[in-house]
C-alpha positions as CSV (number, residue, x, y, z in Angstrom):
1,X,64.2,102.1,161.4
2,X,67.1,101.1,159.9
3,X,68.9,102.7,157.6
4,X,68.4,100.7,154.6
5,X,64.9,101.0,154.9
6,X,64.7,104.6,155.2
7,X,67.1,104.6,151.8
8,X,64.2,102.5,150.1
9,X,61.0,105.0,151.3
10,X,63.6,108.1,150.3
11,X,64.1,106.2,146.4
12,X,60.3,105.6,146.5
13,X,59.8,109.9,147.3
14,X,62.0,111.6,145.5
15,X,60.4,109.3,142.2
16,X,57.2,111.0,143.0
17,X,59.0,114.4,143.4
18,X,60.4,113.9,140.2
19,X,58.0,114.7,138.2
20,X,56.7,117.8,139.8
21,X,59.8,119.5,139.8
22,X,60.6,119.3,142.9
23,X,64.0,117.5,143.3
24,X,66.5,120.6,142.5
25,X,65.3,122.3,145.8
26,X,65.3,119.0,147.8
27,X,68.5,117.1,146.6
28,X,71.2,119.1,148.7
29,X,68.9,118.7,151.6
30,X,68.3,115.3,151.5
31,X,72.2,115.0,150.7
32,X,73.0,116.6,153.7
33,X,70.8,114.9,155.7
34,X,71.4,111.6,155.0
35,X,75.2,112.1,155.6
36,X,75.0,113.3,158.8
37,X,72.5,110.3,159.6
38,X,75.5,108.4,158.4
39,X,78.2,110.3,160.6
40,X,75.9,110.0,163.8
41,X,75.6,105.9,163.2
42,X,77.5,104.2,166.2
43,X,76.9,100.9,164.2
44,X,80.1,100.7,161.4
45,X,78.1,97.1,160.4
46,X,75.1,99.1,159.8
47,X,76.9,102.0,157.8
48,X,78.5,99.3,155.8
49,X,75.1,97.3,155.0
50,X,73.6,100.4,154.0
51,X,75.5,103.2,152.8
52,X,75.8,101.8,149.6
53,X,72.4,102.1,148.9
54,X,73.1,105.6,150.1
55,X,75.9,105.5,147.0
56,X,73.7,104.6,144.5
57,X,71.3,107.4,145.5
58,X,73.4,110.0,144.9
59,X,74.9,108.5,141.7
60,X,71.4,109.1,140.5
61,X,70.9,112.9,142.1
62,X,74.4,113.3,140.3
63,X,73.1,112.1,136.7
64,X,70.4,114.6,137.0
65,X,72.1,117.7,138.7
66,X,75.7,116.5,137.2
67,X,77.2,120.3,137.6
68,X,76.1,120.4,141.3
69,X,79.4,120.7,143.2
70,X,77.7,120.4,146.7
71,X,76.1,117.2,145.8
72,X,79.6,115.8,143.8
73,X,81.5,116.6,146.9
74,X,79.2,115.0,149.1
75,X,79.6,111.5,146.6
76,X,83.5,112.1,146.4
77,X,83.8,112.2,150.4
78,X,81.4,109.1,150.7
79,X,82.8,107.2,148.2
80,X,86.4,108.1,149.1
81,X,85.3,107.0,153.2
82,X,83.5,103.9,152.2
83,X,86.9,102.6,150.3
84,X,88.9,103.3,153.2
85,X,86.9,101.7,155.8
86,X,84.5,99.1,154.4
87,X,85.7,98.0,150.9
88,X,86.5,94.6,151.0
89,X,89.3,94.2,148.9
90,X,92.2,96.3,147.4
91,X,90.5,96.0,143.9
92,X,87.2,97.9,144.9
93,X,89.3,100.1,146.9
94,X,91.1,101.8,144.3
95,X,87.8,101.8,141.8
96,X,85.8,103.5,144.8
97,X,89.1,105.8,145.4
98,X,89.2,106.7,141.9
99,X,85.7,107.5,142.0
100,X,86.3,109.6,144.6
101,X,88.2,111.5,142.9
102,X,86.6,111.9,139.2
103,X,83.7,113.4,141.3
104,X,86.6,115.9,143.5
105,X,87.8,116.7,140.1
106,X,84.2,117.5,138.3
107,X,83.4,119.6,141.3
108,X,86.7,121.2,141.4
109,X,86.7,122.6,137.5
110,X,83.7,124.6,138.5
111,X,85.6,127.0,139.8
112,X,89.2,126.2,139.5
113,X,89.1,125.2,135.7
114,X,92.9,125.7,135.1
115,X,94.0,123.9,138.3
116,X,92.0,120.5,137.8
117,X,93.5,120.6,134.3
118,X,96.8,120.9,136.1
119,X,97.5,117.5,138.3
120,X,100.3,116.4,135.8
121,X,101.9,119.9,135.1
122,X,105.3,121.0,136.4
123,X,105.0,121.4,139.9
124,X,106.2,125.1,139.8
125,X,103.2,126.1,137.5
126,X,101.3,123.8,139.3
127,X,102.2,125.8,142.6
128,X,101.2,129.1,140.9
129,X,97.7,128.0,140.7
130,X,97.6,126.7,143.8
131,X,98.6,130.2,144.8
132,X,95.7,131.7,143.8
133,X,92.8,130.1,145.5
134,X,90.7,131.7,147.3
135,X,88.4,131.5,150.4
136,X,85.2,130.9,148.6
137,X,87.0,127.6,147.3
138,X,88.1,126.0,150.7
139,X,85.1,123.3,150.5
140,X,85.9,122.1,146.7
141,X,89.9,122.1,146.9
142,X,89.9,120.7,150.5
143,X,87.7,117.8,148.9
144,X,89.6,117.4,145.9
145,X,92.9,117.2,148.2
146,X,91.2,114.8,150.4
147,X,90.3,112.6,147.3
148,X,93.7,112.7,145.7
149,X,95.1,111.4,149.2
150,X,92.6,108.2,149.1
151,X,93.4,107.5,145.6
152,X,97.5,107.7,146.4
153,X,97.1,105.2,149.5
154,X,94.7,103.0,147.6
155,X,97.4,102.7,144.3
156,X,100.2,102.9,147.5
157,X,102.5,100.5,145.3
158,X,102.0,102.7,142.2
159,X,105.5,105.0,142.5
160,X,103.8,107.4,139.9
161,X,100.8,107.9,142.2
162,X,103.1,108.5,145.3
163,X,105.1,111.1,143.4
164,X,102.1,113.4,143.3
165,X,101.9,113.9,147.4
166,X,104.1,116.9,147.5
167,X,101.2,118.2,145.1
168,X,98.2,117.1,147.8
169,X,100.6,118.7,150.3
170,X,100.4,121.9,148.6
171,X,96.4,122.4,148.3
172,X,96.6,121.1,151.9
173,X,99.0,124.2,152.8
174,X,97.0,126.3,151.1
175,X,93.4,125.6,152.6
176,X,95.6,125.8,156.4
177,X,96.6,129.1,154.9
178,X,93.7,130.7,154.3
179,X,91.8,129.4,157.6
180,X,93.9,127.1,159.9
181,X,90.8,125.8,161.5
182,X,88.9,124.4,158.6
183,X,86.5,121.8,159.0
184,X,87.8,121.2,162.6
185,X,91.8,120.9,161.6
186,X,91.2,118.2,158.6
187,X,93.8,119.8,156.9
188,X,95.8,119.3,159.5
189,X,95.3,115.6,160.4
190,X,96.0,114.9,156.4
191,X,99.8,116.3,156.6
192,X,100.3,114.8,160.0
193,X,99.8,111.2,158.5
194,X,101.4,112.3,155.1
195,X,104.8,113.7,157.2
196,X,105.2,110.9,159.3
197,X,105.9,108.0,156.8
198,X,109.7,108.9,156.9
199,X,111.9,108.8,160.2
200,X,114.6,111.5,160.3
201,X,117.5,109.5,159.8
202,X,115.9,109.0,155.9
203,X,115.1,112.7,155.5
204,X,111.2,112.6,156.8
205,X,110.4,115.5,158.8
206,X,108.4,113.8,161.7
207,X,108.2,116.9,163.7
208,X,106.2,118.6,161.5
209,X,103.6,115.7,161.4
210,X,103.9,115.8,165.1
211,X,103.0,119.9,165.2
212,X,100.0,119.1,162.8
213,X,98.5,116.2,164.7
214,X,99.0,118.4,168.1
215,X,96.9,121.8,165.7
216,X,94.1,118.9,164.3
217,X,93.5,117.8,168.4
218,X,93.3,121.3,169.6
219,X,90.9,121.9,166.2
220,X,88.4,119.5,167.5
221,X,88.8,120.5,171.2
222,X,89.7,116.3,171.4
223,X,86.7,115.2,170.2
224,X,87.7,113.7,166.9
225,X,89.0,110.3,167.9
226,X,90.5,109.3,164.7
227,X,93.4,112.1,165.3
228,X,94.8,110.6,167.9
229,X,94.8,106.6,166.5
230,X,96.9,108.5,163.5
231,X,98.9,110.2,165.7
232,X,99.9,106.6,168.0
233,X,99.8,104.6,164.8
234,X,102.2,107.1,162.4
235,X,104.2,109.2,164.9
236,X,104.2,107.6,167.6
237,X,105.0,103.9,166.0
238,X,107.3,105.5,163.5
239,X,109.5,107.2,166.4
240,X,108.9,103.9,168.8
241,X,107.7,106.5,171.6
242,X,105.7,104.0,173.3
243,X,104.3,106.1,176.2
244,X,102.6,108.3,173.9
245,X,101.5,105.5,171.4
246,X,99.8,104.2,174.9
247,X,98.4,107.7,176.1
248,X,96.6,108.5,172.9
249,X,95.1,105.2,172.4
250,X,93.9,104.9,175.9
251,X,92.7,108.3,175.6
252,X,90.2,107.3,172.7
253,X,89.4,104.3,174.6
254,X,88.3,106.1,177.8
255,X,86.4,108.8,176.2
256,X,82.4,109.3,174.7
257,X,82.6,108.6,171.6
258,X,79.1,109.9,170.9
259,X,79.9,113.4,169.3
260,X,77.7,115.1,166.7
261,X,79.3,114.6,163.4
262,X,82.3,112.3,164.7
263,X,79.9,109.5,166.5
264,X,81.0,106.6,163.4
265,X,84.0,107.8,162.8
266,X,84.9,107.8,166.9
267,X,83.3,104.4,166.9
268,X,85.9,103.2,164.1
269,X,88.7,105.2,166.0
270,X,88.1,103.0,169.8
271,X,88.2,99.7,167.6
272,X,91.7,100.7,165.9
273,X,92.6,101.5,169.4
274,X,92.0,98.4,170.8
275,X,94.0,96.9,168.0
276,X,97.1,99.0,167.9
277,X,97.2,98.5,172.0
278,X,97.3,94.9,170.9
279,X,99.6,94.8,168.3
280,X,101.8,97.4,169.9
281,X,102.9,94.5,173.0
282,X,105.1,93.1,170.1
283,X,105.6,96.1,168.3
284,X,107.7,98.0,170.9
């Protein structure tokens, strides 16, 4: 059945539920659920027909549950992937990236009320609340950082949105502090992209993006795809090391990219592949 269809039966459901009560103990469920339906896809055309059906859904779970951080997170991540990958333009980008965010945000002052309040403070006061995070708050701050990336490359030509990336870099930092191996090295692959826009010779620290993309690999024991396409396509490009701009990209190529949890994304990774070994024949 395909996936719109199975959106339209779930609407149809959770109306009936509605009215017995029922859709506070179903909702993060069902949320769940249907994202991982959406990560296990190997058809990006078919995620992009239908997840935002899947959008709309959870706009509505979120108007009736609006203090439900598991269920803004879930939005902020979806919304924030969708602009990223599908949107069609640069407009909806940034709207669907800022939406990302507004939910990050809302889920974020749940617990960390003085540090969502605190995106335009000085960055050494800034860096004291970042200080104090805890464990319990990896899932919330690792989304909000997440968000806040999107929303800087979607506004990429806005200077006052690129001036907050040392601030991303910090929550980053912080989540790889208190557990290096979060949601399979994330974390990791985020500052690998973020420190290696800047060659040496300009100041950029390459190397380090290098170290994190190598951490985020071993994280996922290889099987997130996507690392290594931003490791050929940042690193690799931006330090004209062609041999390992090949390796990596032939490495997604030859390799399943049916993985619980990574099966779309993988997908998406072999097709970026199969462009950047294009492209990189004039490139290098």
């Amino acid at each position: 059945m395909r996936l719109s269809r199975v959106l339209h039966a779930l609407v149809l459901f959770l109306f009936v539920l509605s009215s017995s009560g029922c859709m506070s103990i179903i909702s993060n469920r069902m949320s769940d659920t249907l994202s991982n339906a959406i990560l296990n896809q190997d058809d990006p055309t078919l995620v992009r027909d239908g997840a935002p059906a899947y959008l709309l859904l959870i706009d509505g779970l979120i108007m009736d549950s609006p203090n439900d951080a598991s269920l803004l997170i879930a939005a902020s991540k979806l919304n924030g992937a969708y602009a990223g990958i599908f949107a069609e333009d640069k407009v909806r980008a940034r709207l669907m990236s800022d939406k990302a965010m507004r939910y990050a945000r809302t889920a974020l002052c749940q617990s960390q009320r003085s540090l969502c309040k605190a995106e335009k403070a000085k960055f050494k006061d800034y860096s004291a609340l970042v200080a104090n995070i805890e464990k319990s708050d990896l899932a919330v701050v690792f989304a909000y950082a997440s968000a806040w990336a999107g929303q800087i490359q979607a506004n990429s030509s806005d200077w006052m949105a690129v001036a907050d990336v040392p601030r991303v870099e910090a929550l980053l930092e912080k989540v790889i502090a208190l557990n290096p191996a979060f949601e399979n090295g994330q974390p990791h692959l985020y500052l690998g992209v973020i420190r290696s826009q800047i060659p040496p010779s300009l100041g950029g620290k390459p190397e380090q993006g290098k170290q994190h993309f190598e951490t985020a690999i071993k994280y996922s024991s290889g099987k997130d795809m996507m690392a290594k396409v931003l490791y050929a396509e940042t690193y690799a490009r931006l330090m004209f090391d062609q041999e390992l701009h090949d390796q990596l990209l032939n490495d997604v190529l030859n390799a399943n990219p049916v993985v619980e949890g990574l099966t779309l994304t993988n997908t998406l990774a072999q097709t970026r592949a199969q462009q950047l070994l294009q492209s990189g024949k004039d490139y290098f």
